[in-house]
C-alpha positions, -999 to +999 in steps of 0.1 A: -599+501+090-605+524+121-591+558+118-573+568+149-571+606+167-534+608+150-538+597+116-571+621+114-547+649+132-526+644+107-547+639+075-569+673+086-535+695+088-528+683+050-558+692+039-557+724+057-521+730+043-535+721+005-564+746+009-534+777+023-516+765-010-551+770-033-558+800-014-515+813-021-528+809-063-561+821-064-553+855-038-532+874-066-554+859-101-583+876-086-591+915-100-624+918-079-610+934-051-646+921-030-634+886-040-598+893-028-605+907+002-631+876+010-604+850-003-581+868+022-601+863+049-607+827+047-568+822+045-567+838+074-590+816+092-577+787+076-544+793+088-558+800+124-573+765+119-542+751+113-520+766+139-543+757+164-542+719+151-505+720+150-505+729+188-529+702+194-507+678+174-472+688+196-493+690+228-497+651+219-468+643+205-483+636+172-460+658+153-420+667+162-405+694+147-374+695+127-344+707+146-336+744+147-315+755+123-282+772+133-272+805+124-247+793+096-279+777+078-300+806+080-269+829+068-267+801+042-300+808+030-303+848+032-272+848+012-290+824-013-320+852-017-299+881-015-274+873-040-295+857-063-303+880-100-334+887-104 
């Protein structure tokens, strides 16, 4: 089976997203602030990886968006957060 540009668009994004996840558990476990600070970084670059993949991917169609939410949704949700007890 040949791979082709989209599917490996695609499959690269998801395993960019899985390492920001890995990186979103490891950042605050971490007491070495050295280790932190490097972990940090690397999320940062990872997620510069990704964004510019994502712009690839819409450039070429190979990913569509969601629709926008409206305003009701997003009031929706900030009420969600805000009245929630913590």
């Amino acid at each position: 089976m040949q791979m082709n540009e989209k599917t490996m668009v695609a499959d690269t994004l998801a395993g960019i997203n899985g390492e920001l996840l890995r990186f979103a558990e490891m950042i605050p476990q971490t007491e070495n602030k050295e280790l932190k600070t490097t972990l940090k970084q690397f999320r940062t670059a990872c997620e510069q990886s990704q964004e510019e993949l994502y712009q690839i991917a819409r450039e070429k169609s190979y990913y569509v968006p969601a629709a926008k939410a409206t305003a009701e949704e997003v009031q929706h949700v900030k009420n969600l957060f805000t009245s929630a007890s913590l």
